[in-house]
C-alpha positions as a printed Julia matrix, in Angstrom:
108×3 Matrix{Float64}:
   0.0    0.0     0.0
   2.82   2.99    0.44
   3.84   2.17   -2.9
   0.58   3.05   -3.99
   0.58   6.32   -2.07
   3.78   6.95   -3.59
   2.65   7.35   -6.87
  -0.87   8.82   -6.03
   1.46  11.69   -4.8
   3.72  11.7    -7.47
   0.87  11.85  -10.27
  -0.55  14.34   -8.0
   2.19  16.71   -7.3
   2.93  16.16  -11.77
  -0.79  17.26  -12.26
  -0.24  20.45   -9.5
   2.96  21.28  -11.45
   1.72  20.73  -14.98
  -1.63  23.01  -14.2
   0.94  26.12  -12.71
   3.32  25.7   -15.79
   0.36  26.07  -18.23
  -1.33  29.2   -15.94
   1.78  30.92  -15.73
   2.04  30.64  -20.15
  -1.21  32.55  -19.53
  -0.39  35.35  -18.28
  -0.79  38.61  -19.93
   2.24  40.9   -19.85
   1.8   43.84  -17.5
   1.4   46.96  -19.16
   3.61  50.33  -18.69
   1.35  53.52  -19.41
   4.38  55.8   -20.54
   5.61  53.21  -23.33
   2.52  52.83  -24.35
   1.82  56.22  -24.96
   4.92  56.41  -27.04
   3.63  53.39  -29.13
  -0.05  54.43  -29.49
   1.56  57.51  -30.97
   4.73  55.46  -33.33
   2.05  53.34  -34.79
  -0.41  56.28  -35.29
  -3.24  55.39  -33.39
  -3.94  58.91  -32.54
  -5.06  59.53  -36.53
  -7.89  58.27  -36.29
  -8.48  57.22  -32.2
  -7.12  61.01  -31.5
  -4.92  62.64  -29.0
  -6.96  61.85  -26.42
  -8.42  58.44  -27.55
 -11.64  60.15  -27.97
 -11.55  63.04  -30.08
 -10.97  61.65  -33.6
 -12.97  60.47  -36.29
 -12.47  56.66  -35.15
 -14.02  54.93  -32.16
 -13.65  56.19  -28.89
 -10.99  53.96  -26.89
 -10.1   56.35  -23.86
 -10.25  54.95  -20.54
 -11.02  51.18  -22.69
 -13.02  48.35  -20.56
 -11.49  45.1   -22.39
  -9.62  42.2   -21.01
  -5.76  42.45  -22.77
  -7.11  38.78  -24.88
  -9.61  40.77  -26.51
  -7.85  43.94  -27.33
  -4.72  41.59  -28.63
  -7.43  39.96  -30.42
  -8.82  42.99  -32.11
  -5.36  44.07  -32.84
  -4.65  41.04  -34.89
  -7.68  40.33  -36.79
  -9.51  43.89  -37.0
 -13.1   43.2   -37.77
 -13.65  46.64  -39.98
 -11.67  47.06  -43.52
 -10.97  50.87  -41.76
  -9.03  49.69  -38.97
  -5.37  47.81  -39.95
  -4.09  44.57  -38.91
  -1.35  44.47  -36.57
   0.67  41.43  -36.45
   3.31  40.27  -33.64
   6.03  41.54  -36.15
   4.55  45.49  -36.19
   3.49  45.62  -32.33
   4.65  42.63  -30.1
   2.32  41.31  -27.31
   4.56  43.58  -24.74
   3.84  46.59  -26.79
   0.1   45.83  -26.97
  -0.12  45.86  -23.26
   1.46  49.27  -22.94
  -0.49  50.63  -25.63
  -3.92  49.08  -23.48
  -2.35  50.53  -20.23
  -2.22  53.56  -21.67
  -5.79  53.66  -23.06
  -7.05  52.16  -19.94
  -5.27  55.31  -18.06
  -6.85  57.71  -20.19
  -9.73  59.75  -19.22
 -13.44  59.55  -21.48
């Protein structure tokens, strides 16, 4: 019988280990507000977002309510033929979270 409690452990503890491993690939990267102002400005968001995120002719995204999955997600596969595509290679999933840091710090 301790053998068997042995391995009820070990596949235990593997299971434990295996779940954390996979949570922390989850993740999202933690945004920084000032580098993402500098990107939302590089990649010309502000022509049609605005200064401000809410004073242009495109949709208002100050002070933006969205998880960082969706607004990666919207990034990368833009669902109007206005708004560009932005793969990995143009603005990396580090610069994405600035550039949502800084939209969530923004006031409507």
């Amino acid at each position: 019988m301790p053998r068997f409690n042995h391995l009820l452990f070990a596949i235990t503890m593997l299971s434990i280990f295996s779940v954390l491993f996979l949570l922390s690939g989850c993740s999202s990267p933690e945004g920084n507000v000032a580098e993402g102002k500098k990107w939302y400005e590089m990649h010309n968001c502000n022509s049609c977002h605005g200064d401000n995120g809410n004073d242009g002719n495109g949709p208002a995204i100050a002070a933006l309510d969205m998880s960082y999955r969706a607004f990666v997600s919207r990034l990368r596969n833009a669902e109007t033929a206005v708004m560009p595509v932005y793969s990995k290679e143009k603005i990396s999933d580090q610069d994405a979270a600035d550039i949502l840091a800084y939209l969530q710090s923004l006031k409507e």
